[in-house]
Structures are given as structure tokens and as C-alpha cells.
C-alpha positions in Angstrom: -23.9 3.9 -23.4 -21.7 3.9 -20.6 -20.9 7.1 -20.1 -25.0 7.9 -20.7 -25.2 5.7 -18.0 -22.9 7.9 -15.5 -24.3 10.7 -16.6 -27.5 9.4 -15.3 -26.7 8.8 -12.2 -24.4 12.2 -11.9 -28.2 13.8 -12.4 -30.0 11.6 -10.1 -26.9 12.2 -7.2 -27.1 16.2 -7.7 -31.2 16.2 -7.7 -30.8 14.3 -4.7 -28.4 16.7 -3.0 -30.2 19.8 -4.5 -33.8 18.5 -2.8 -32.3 17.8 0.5 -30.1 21.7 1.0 -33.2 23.3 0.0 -36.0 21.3 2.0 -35.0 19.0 4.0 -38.1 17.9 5.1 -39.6 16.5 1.5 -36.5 13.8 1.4 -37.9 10.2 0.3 -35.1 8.0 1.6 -34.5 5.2 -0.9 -37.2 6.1 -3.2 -35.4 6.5 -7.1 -32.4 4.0 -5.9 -30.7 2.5 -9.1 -30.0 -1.2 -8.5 -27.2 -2.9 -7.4 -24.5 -2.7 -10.3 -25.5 1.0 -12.3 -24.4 3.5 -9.0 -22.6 6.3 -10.0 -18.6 5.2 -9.5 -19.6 3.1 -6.6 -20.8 5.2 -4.2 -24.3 5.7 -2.1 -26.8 5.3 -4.4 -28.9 8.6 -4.7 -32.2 9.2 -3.1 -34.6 10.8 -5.3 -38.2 12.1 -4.5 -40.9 9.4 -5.8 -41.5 10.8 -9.4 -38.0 12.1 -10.4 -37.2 8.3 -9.2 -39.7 6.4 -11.5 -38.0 9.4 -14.6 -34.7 8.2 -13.5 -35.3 4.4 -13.5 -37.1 4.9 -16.6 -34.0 6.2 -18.5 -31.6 4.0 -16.9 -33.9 0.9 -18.4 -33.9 2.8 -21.9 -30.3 3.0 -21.8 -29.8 -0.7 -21.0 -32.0 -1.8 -23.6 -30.4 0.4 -26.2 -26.7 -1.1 -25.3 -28.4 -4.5 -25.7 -29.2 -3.3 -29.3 -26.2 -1.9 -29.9 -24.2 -4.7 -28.7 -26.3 -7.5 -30.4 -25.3 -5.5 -33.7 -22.0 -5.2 -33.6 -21.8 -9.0 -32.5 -23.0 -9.6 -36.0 -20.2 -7.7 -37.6 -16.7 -9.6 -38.4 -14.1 -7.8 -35.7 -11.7 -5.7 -36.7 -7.9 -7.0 -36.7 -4.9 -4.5 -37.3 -2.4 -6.2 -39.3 1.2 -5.8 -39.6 1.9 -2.7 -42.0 -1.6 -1.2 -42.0 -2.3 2.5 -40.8 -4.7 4.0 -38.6 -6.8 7.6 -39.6 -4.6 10.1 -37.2 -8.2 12.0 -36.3 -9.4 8.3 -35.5 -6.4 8.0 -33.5 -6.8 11.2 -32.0 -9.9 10.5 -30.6 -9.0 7.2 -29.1 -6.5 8.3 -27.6 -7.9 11.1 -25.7 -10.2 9.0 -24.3 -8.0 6.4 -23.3 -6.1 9.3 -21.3 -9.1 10.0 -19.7 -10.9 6.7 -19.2 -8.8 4.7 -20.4 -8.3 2.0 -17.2 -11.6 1.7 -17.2 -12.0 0.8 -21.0 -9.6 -2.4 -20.2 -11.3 -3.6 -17.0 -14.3 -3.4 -18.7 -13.0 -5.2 -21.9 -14.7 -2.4 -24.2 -12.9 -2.6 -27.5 -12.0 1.4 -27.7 -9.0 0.5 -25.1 -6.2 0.7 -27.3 -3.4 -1.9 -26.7 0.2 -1.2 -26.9 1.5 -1.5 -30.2 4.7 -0.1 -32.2 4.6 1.8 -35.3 6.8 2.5 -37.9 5.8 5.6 -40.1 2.5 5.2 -38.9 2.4 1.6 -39.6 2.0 -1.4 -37.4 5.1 -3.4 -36.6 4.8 -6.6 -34.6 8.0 -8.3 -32.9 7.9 -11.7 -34.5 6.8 -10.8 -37.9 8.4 -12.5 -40.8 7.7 -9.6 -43.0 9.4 -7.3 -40.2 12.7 -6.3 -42.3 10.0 -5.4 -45.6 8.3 -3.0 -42.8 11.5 -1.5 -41.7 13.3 -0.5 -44.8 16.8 0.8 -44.4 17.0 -0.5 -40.6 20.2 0.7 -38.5 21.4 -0.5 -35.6 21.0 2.2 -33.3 16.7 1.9 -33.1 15.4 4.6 -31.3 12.0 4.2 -28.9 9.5 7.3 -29.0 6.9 7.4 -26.3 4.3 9.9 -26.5 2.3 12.0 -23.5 -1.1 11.3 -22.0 -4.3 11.5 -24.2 -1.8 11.1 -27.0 -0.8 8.9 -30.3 2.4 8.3 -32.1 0.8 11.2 -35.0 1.9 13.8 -32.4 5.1 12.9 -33.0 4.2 15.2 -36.0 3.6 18.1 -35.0 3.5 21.5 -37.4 5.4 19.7 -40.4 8.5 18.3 -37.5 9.2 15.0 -36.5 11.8 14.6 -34.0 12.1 10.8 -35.1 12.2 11.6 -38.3 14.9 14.9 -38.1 17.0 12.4 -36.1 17.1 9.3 -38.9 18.1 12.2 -41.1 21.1 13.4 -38.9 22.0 10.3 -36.5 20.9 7.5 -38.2 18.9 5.7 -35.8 15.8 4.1 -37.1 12.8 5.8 -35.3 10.0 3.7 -34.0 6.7 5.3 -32.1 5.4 3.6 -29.2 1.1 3.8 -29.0 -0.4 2.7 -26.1 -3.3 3.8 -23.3 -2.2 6.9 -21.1 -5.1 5.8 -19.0 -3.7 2.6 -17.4 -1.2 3.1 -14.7 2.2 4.4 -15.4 4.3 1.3 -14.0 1.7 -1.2 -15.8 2.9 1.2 -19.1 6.5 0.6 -18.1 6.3 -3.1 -17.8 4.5 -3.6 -21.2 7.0 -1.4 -23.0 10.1 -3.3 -21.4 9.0 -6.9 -22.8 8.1 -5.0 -26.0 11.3 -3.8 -26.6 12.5 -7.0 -25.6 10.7 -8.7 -28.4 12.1 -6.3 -30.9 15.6 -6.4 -29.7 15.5 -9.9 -30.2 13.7 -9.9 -34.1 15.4 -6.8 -35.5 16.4 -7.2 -38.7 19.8 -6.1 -38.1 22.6 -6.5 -35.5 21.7 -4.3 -33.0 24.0 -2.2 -31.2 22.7 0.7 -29.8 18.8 1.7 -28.2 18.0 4.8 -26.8 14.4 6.2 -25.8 12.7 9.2 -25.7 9.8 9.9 -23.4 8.0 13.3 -23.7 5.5 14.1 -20.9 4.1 11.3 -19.3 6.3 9.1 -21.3 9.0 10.2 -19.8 7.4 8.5 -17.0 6.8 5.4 -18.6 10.6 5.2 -20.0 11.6 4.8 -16.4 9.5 3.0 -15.2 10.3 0.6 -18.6 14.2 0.5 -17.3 12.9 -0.1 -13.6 11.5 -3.0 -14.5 14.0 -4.4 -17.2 16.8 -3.7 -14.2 14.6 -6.0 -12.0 13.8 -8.6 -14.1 17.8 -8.5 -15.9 16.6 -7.9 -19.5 18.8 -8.8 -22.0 18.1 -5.3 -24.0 20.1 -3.0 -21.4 22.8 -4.3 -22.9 22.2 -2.4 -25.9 21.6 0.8 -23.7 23.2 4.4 -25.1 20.5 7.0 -24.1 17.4 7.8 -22.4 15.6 11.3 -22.9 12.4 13.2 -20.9 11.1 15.9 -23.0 9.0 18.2 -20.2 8.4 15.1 -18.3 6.8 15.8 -14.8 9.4 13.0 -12.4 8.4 15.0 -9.5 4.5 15.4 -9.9 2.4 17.9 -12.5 0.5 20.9 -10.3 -2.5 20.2 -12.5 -3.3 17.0 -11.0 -2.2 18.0 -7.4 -4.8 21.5 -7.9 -7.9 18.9 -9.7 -6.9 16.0 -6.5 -7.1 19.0 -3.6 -10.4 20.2 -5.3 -12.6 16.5 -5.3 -11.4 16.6 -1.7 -12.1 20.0 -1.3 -16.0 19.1 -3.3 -16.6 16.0 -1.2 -16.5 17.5 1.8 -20.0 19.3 1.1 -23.0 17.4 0.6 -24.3 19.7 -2.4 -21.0 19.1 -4.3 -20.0 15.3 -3.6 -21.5 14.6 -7.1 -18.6 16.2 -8.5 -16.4 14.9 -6.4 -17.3 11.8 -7.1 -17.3 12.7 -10.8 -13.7 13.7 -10.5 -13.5 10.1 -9.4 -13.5 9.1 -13.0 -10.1 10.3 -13.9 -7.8 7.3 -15.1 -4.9 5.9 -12.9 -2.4 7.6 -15.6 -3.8 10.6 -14.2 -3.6 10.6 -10.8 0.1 8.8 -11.1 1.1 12.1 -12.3 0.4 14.1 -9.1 3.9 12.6 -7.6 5.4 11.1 -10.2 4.7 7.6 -9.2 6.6 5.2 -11.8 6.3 2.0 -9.4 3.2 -0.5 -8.6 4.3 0.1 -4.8 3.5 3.7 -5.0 -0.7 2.6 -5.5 -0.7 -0.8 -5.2 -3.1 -1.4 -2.2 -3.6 2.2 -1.7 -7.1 4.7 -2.9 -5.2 6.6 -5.1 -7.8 9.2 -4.6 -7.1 9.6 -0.5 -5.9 13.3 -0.1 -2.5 12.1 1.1 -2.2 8.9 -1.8 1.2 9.5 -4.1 3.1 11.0 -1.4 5.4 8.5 -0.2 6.6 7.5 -3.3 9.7 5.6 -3.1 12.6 7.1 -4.4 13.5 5.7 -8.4 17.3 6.2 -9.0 18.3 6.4 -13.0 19.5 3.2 -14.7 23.0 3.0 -14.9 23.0 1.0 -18.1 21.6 4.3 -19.7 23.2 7.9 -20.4 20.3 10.5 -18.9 19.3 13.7 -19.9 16.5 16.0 -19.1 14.8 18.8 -21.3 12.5 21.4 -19.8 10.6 24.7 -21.3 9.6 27.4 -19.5 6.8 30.4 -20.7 9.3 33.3 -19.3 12.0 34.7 -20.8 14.7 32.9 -18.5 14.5 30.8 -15.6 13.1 32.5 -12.3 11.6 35.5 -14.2 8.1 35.9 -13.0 6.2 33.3 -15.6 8.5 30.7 -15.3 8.0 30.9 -11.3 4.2 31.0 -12.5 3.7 28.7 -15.2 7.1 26.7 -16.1 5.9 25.6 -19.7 2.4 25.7 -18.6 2.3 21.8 -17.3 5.4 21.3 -15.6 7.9 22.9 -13.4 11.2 23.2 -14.7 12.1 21.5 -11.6 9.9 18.5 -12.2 11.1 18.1 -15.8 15.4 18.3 -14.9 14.4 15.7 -11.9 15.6 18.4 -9.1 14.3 17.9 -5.6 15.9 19.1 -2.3 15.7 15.2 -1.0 19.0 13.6 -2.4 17.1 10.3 -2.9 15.0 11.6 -5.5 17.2 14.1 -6.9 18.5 13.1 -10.6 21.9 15.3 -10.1 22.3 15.4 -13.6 25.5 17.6 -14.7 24.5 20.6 -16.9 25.7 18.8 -20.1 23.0 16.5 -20.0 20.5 19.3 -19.1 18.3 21.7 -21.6 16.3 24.9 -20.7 14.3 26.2 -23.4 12.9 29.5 -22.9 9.4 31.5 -24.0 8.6 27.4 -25.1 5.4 26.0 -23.9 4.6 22.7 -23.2 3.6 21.5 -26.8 6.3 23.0 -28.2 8.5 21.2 -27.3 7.9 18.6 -29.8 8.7 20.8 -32.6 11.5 23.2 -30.9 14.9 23.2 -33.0 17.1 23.8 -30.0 15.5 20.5 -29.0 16.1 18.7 -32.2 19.4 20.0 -32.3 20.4 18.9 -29.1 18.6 15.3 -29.4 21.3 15.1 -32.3 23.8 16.0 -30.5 23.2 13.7 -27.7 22.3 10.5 -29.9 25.2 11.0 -31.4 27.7 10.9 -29.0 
């Protein structure tokens, strides 16, 4: 209903641009205005000529009646409540979790119930912190436990991907006990980060064995979110950094994703002309997950304050140094057939730069400097692949196991 909503008012806002290019003269200023509350992402409200105005309030009165309905029927239903242990349906989770990558910010200041919350899973299975049950759920625990955080518009089922599991291919060979992080890609990366600190806090401090070792591993945006975790547990002197061995970024874009700097030029590009500010404003919509990954920003002091749509917004970043308590390594993939071929200069691994993912920048504050043993290239990979590339899993072994 929501998004019928927008949609709505997209129409109305184009018809209203449309009318005044072609004939400026037959413009009805403030005739078809929607009310105070329904404008499309909080801009001008659109001007519509007399009739298409009455068609548009008409359907924007439909919709609100029909959410009304909806709403009033679901209210009679009993909620839903995950418990400890239970699974969710991976194209359920899917689903949610592309929108959330999306939309997902404004799912949680809305309070619509599709947000997803940040949870921990255990072969697909719920895991809370102070569960009394939590050894039952966590069969065979060691104490090295191992943190997988997923990419945006993703869940911990992609972990999966074409029959391999990197968490799974490492319990096998390491012995760390593997536990996927799920939470919504749409919220802002350094909001992510602080969540996932006290989370792993919580389960540091109930884990059914002594624990001696974590290590993480972020892929895409997670990588993101893994750092900005660490940044936060270094400010606030968490207890788990104690425990710290290593810290991986699978393809993970620390120095912005072209993508989002080519879709951010274009709404600024689109809002410049009168005919096209409806899609600018449209591109409005994007989550803050998003648009954090035009730079890279990992810290509230990169947005905080700030339009993160302004055409300059993300760019002085402050610089995020790597956590000492932690041993860093960087992974990268590249479509060509070795690095600076002509698709790896084109296309990286189709998302991200190889420079992005090792962390190499020519200003020495934001540089990672990471020696070539804690550095992977793999060639003719893509993006995706990543998550099921056996140089990968054979050098996530080799890592964890040091």
C-alpha cells in the first residue's frame, strides 16, 4: 500500500511535468495537490490539471481505505514470533531481504513489520544470546566461532551458494563453528556495525564453550559492516576483541562501488530538468545502505547531519584505520584474465574495483597497506562467485588456521 502510494504520486509528479513542457499555458497551479503527509518523498507536491486532479485524489483515497482494511485484518491475527531454533523459507527470506536492501530504512522508521531485525543463525536456525537451550542449538561448538556477514539485498541462505558453503567448508577443515549474521542492508552501514558489535558481545559472553578465538567474514557490503563492528567495539572497549584472530572482506567495496557513484551522478544529473525531477526524486528512495556505499562510509560522522543525496555527500569521509586487535586480509575478483588486462580496468568483478576491495588508495590515511600475504586476486571470477570460488575457500583455511 505504500509503495501504491508512491507510485501514485510518481504519476501525478510526471503528468504534471509532462502538461507544463508541452503547454505551458493550460497549467492549473495547485489544482490535484495531495494533502499534507502522501507527497511523493517529500517534495513539492505536483500540480495537476483539474480532472486528472479529482482521478488522482480519487485513487489516493481508494488506497487509504484499502490499507485501513488491510491493517484492521491483520490486527486480528495473532503476530508472528521467531523462536530460538526455528527456520525461515530461503525464497521467503529472499524476498525480504531484497527489499530491505532497497527500502529497507524506511521499513524501520515506519515500523512496517517486513523490516527484518538483526538476528544470528546457526544452520539456518535462530540463535539468541541468552538462550538456555543455546548449547542444544549449537551442537559440537568450538572455541574458535566464526561471524559470516552477508552483502546488500542479501540473507544468510547465500551463504549457500551452488551446493558451497564457505562456513560450512571451514568447520570441515579449521574447526571453527560457523554462525551467519541476517540483518537489513537498508539501514545505514555504521548503525549495522554497532548492532553487530553488542551482538557478538552477547554471544561471546553465553557461548557454550570457552572461547578463544573469533574471526569474521564480511562479503560485499559486510565487509563494510565488519569494520564498522570493530570501530565501534575499539571505541566503546568491548570485551570481545580480546578474543580477536581474523577479520576477512570478500569483494568488499572500502573505497566506494562505481554503481552507486554512476546511479548518485544521474538523480543529480535528472533533477536538474524539470521533465525528469520525478525520477530524480524517485531515485530518492534508495536506502541509506545504498548510498553509504558510494564512498565507503563505515562511520555515523560520514552522514550524520548531512543529505546523503547532495552531489558532493560521502566525500569527506574520515579516514578508518584497521583494528589492531585483528589480523586483516582482503579478497578481490576481477572479470579479466589478470589484473590491468582490459576488463579488469573495465569491470573489476563487475561491482567493485580490485582497488576498492584490497583497501588501496593513493591517500596514506585511507590506504590498508596490507602485505601480499594477507592479499587474494582471483581472476576471470565475478562478483557472486566469489562465494563459491575454491581458491577462496582454500585460502580462508589457510588463513583461519594460522
Amino acid at each position: 500500500m505504500d509503495g501504491f502510494g508512491q507510485s501514485v504520486a510518481l504519476v501525478e509528479a510526471s503528468h504534471a511535468a509532462w502538461t507544463r513542457a508541452v503547454n505551458p499555458f493550460l497549467w492549473w497551479r495547485g489544482a490535484g495537490d495531495p494533502p499534507a503527509g502522501e507527497q511523493f518523498d517529500d517534495g513539492p507536491p505536483a500540480e495537476s490539471p483539474p480532472l486528472a486532479g479529482f482521478a488522482y485524489r480519487g485513487l489516493r483515497r481508494a488506497s487509504d481505505l484499502a490499507d485501513r482494511a488491510v491493517r484492521a485484518g491483520f490486527a486480528l491475527l495473532p503476530p508472528v514470533v521467531d523462536r530460538p531454533g526455528t527456520r525461515e523459507q530461503p525464497w521467503n527470506a529472499m524476498a525480504r531481504a531484497a527489499l530491505n536492501g532497497v527500502l529497507g530504512d524506511r521499513l524501520e522508521a515506519t515500523g512496517n513489520p517486513l523490516a527484518l531485525p538483526m538476528t544470528l543463525r546457526y544452520k539456518g536456525r535462530l540463535l539468541l544470546p541468552e538462550d538456555p537451550d543455546l548449547a542444544a542449538l549449537l551442537p559440537g561448538a568450538t572455541d574458535h566461532l566464526l561471524v559470516l556477514v552477508h552483502g546488500l539485498c542479501m540473507a544468510d541462505v547465500f551463504w549457500n551458494y551452488y551446493g558451497h558453503h564457505h562456513g560450512r567448508f571451514l568447520n570441515g577443515t579449521v574447526g571453527v563453528t560457523p554462525v551467519c549474521l541476517s540483518y537489513n542492508t537498508g539501514r545505514h552501514i555504521s548503525s549495522n556495525g554497532r548492532e553487530l558489535s553488542h551482538l557478538v558481545e552477547r554471544l561471546a559472553r553465553h557461548w557454550p564453550v570457552p572461547l578463544r578465538r573469533i574471526s569474521l567474514i564480511g562479503y560485499s557490503m559486510g565487509g563494510l559492516v565488519v569494520r564498522a563492528a570493530l570501530r565501534v567495539a575499539r571505541a566503546d572497549g568491548a570485551d570481545w576483541l580480546r578474543h580477536g584472530a581474523h577479520a576477512v572482506y570478500m569483494g568488499s567495496p572500502h573505497h566506494g562501488a562505481p554503481l552507486e557513484r554512476g546511479g548518485h551522478y544521474l538523480q543529480n544529473l535528472a533533477e536538474l530538468n524539470p521533465v525528469l525531477a520525478p525520477l530524480g526524486r524517485l531515485a530518492r528512495l534508495r536506502s541509506a545502505g545504498i548510498t553509504d556505499l558510494r564512498h565507503g562510509s563505515i562511520a555515523d560522522e560520514d552522514w550524520a547531519g548531512r543529505d546523503r543525496f547532495h552531489r558532493h555527500a560521502g566525500k569527506a569521509r574520515r579516514p578508518a584505520p584497521l583494528d589492531p586487535a585483528f589480523r586483516h586480509h582482503v579478497i578481490a575478483a576481477t572479470m579479466g584474465a589478470g589484473p590491468g588486462d582490459t576488463l579488469d580496468r573495465a569491470l573489476g568483478d563487475g561491482l567493485v574495483p580490485v582497488d576498492s576491495a584490497f583497501g588501496r588508495h593513493p591517500d596514506h590515511a585511507y590506504d590498508f597497506g596490507l602485505a601480499e600475504k594477507d592479499r587474494l586476486l582471483v581472476t576471470r571470477t565475478h562478483h557472486l562467485e566469489l562465494l563459491a570460488s575454491t581458491p577462496v575457500a582454500d585460502r580462508l583455511a589457510h588463513w583461519l588456521a594460522s
